[in-house]
C-alpha positions in Angstrom: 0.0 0.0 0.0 1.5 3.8 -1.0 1.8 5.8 2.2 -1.1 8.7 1.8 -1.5 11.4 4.1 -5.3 11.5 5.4 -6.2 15.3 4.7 -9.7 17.0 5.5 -11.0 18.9 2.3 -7.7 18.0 0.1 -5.3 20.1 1.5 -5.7 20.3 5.3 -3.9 18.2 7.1 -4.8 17.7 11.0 -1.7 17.0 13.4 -1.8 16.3 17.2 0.6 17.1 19.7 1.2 13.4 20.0 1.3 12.8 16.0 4.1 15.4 16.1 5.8 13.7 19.3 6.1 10.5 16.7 7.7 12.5 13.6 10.3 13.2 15.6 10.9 10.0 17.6 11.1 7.7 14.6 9.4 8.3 11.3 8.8 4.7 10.6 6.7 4.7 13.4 5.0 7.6 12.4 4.3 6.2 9.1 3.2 2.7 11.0 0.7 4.3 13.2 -0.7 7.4 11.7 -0.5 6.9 8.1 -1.2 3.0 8.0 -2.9 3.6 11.3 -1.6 0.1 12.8 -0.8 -0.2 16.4 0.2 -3.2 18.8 -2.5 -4.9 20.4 -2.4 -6.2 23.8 -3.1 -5.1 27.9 -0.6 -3.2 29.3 -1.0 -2.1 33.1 1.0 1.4 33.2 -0.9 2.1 29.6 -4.1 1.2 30.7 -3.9 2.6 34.4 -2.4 5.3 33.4 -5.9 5.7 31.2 -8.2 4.7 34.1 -6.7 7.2 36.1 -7.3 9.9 34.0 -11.0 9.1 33.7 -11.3 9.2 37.3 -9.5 12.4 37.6 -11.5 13.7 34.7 -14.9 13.2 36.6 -13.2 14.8 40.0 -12.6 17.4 38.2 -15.8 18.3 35.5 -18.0 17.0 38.9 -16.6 19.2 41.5 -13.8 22.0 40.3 -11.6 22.9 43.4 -13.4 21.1 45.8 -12.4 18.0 47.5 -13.9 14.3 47.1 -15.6 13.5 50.4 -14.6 10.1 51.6 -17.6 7.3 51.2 -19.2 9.5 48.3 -20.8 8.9 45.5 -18.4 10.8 43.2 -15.5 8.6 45.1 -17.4 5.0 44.2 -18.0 6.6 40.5 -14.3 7.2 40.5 -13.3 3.8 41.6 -15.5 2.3 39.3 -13.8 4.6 36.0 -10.7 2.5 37.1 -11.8 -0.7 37.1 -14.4 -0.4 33.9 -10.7 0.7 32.5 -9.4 -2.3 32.9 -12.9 -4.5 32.2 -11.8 -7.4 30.6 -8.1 -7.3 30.1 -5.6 -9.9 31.0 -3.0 -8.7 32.5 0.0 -10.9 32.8 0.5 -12.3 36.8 3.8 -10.1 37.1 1.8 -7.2 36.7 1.8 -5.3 39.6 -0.4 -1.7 38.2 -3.6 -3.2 38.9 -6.7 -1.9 39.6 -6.4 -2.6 43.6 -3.4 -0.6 43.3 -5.0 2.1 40.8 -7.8 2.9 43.8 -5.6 2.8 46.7 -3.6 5.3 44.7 -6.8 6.8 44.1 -7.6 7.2 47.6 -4.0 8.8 48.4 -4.8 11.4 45.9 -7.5 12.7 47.2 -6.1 12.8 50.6 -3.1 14.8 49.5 -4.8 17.4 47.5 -8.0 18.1 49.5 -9.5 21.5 48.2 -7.7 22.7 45.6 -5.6 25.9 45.5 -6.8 26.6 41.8 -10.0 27.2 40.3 -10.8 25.0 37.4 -11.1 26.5 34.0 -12.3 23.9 31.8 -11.9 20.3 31.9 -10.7 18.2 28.7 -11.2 20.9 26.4 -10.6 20.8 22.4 -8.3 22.8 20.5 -8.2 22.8 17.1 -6.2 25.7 15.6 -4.3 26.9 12.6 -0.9 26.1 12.9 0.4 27.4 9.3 0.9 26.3 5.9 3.7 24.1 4.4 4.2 23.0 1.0 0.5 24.4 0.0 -0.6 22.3 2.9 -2.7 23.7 5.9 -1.8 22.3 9.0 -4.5 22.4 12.1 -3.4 21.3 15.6 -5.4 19.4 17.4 -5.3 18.2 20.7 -7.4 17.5 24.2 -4.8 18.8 27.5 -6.5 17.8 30.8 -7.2 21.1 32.3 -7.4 24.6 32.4 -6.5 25.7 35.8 -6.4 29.7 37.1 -3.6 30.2 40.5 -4.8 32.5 42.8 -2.8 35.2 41.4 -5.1 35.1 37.9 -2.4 33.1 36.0 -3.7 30.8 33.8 -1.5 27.1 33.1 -2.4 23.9 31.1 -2.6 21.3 33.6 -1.7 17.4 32.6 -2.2 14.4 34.7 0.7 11.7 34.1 1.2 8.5 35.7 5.0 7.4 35.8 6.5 4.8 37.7 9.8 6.9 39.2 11.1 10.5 39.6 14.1 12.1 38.9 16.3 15.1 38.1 15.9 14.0 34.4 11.8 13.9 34.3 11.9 17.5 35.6 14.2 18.4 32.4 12.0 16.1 30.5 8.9 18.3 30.9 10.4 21.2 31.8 11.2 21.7 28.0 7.9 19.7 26.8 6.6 19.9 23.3 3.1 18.6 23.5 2.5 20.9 26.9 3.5 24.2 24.6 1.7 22.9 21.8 -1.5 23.3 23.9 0.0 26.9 25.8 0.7 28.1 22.2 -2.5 26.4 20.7 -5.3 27.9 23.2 -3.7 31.6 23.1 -4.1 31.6 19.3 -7.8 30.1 20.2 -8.2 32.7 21.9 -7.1 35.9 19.2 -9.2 34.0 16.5 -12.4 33.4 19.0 -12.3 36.0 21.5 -16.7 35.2 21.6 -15.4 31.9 23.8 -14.0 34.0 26.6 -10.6 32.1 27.1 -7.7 33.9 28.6 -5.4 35.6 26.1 -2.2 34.7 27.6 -1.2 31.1 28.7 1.2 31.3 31.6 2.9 27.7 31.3 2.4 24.2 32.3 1.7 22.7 35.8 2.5 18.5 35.7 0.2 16.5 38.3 2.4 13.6 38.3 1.6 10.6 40.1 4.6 8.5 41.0 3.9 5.1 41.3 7.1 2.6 41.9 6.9 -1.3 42.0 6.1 -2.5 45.3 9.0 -4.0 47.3 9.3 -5.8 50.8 12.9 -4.7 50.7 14.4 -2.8 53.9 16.7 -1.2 51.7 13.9 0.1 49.5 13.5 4.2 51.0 11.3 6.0 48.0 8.0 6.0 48.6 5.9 3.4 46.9 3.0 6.6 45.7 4.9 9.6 45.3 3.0 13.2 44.0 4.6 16.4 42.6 3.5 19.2 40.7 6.2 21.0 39.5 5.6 24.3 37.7 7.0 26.1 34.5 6.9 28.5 32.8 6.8 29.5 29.0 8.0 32.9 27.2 6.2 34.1 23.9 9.3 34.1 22.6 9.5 29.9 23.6 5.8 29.2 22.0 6.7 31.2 18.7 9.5 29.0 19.0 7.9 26.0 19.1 5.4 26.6 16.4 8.3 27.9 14.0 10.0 23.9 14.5 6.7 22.0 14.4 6.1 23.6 11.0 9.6 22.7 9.8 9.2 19.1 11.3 6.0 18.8 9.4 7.6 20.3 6.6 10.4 16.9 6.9 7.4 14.3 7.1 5.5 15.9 4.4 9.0 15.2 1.9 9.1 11.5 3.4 5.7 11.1 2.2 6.5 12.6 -1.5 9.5 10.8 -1.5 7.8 7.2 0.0 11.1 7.0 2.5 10.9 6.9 5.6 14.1 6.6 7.7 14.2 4.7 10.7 15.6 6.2 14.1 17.7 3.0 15.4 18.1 5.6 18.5 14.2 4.8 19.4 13.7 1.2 18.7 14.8 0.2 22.3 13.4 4.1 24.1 10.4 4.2 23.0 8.7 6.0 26.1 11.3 4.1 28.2 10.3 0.4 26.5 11.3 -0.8 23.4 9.4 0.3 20.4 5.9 -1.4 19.3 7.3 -1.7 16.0 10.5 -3.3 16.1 9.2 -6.7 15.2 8.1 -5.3 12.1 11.8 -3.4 11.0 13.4 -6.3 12.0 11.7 -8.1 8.5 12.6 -7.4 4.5 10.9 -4.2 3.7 8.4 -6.3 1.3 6.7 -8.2 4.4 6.5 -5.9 7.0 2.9 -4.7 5.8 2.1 -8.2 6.0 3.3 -8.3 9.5 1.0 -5.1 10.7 -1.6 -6.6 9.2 -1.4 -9.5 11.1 -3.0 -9.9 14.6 -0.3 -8.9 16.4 -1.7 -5.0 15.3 -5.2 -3.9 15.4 -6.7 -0.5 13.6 -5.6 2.8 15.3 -9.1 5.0 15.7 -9.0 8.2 16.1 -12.0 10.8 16.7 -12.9 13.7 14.2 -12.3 17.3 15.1 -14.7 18.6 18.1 -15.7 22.2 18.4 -13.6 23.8 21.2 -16.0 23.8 24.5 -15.6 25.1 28.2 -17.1 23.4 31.3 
C-alpha cells in the first residue's frame, strides 16, 4: 500500500501534539501508526492505568472544580469504578503489579493529599483545534485535548496534565520542563483565543503545571526508602518568545514528514527502537523483516486499527 496522508477537504492536514511527538521520535513509526494507522495490540498495566486514572480524575474534576472528594461519596465510588471499567476485561500478565487494587488505593492517596484545591478549574478536557500554518500548499490544524485549564490565585492561567509514571528524577523535571506537547496546547489555546475572543478564554497562557503521580513497584525490601506513591507538581513557565519558538519547528518538522511522504522513504531512528517511552518500540518486530513483508506483519493480529476521533468544536465546562 502507497503511504497517503489523510487530509480534511484536500489540503488540510490535521496533526496532534502526540502525531508530532512520533515525527520526531522515529518516522517509521509515524508512518506505521498514523498513516497505515496500525498499532500493537495487547493489555498493558501502566498504559491502561495510566488511562483509568485519567478518567477518574477527569470526573473529580468536571464534577466538582476545586473542591475536594468527600470520603464514602458517591463521586469517590464513581471514581473507583472509571478505574476498574478501565481495565474491564483485560488480562494482564500475573507479574503485573499496576492493577486496579493498586489504581484505587492510589486513588484514595490522591485525594487525601490534594483536599481543596488551590486553583479554580477553567475547563476540563477541552478541544483545540487551531491553525498552525501552511507548508508545501498544505494547511496544518493542531489538534489536541490537555486535561485542564487551571487559574492560580494570582489570575495566572496554566495547562494542567495528569501523568502517571513509575519513578522521579532530576531527568523527568528536564523532560517536561522543556515539553513539546504541553507548549503545543499553551501556544494552541492563546491563538484560540485571538481567533475566537466570543469563547472567553484567557489571552495569555502562563505555562504548564505537571500533576504527576509516581507510582514505583512495590517492594518488601528494607533497603527500599522511596516512597511506593509519590506526587509532585512541578511548575514552569513558558516565554512568547519559547511558544513562537515551538510553532516555527513544528512547522519545519511537518515540513520533513510531508517530503518522506512525496519521496515514499521513511528513515528509521535506530536511537528509538529500544526508548520508546522508556520500552522498546511497538514496531521493532516489524523493521526487523525485509521491507516487502512488513505490511504483512501489521496486518497480522499482532496490530489492530488505530481510531481516532474527528475534530470537536472547542467547549468550556
Amino acid at each position: 500500500m502507497t503511504p497517503k496522508l489523510s487530509l480534511l477537504g484536500g489540503d488540510t492536514l490535521v496533526i496532534s501534539p502526540s502525531q508530532l511527538e512520533e515525527i520526531k521520535r522515529c518516522p517509521r513509526a509515524w508512518l506505521y501508526r498514523y498513516i497505515f494507522r496500525r498499532v500493537k495490540v495487547g493489555a498493558h498495566g501502566a498504559r491502561e492505568g495510566g488511562k483509568a486514572f485519567d478518567a477518574a480524575m477527569n470526573m473529580r474534576y468536571t464534577k466538582l472544580g476545586s473542591s475536594p472528594v468527600l470520603a464514602g461519596s458517591e463521586l469517590e465510588h464513581a471514581m473507583k469504578q472509571a478505574i476498574d471499567d478501565g481495565f474491564a476485561g483485560l488480562d494482564l500478565p500475573l507479574e503485573e503489579y499496576r492493577t486496579p487494587v493498586l489504581y484505587k488505593s492510589v486513588l484514595d492517596a490522591y485525594n487525601q493529599q490534594w483536599g481543596r484545591e488551590a486553583f479554580e478549574v477553567v475547563g476540563v478536557q477541552v478541544p483545540l483545534a487551531v491553525p498552525l500554518g501552511v507548508v508545501a500548499g498544505v494547511q496544518v490544524v493542531l489538534q489536541g485535548i490537555p486535561d485542564m485549564l487551571v487559574r492560580q490565585p494570582d489570575g495566572q492561567v496554566y495547562v494542567w496534565d495528569s501523568k502517571t509514571m513509575n519513578d522521579w528524577s532530576d531527568r523527568k523535571l528536564v523532560e517536561w520542563e522543556n515539553n513539546s506537547q504541553t507548549k503545543s496546547y499553551a501556544w494552541g489555546f492563546q491563538e484560540l483565543a485571538r481567533l475566537h475572543p466570543e469563547l472567553g478564554l484567557p489571552e495569555r497562557i502562563a505555562g504548564f503545571m505537571l500533576n504527576a503521580i509516581i507510582i514505583r513497584k512495590p517492594s518488601d525490601s528494607p533497603r527500599v526508602k522511596l516512597p511506593r506513591i509519590e506526587f509532585r507538581r512541578p511548575v514552569f513557565l513558558y516565554t512568547q518568545e519559547q511558544l513562537e519558538e515551538w510553532r516555527t519547528d513544528a512547522l519545519a518538522w511537518i515540513g520533513m514528514a510531508l517530503q518522506w511522504v512525496a519521496n515514499d522513504h521513511f528513515p528509521q531512528n535506530e536511537k528509538s527502537c529500544a526508548n520508546h517511552y522508556g520500552k522498546a518500540c511497538p514496531y521493532l518486530g516489524v523493521c526487523t523483516f525485509p521491507k516487502h513483508q512488513r505490511e504483512m506483519i501489521l496486518g497480522s493480529d499482532e496490530y489492530g486499527d488505530y481510531e481516532k476521533g474527528p475534530l470537536q468544536s472547542p467547549t468550556l465546562i
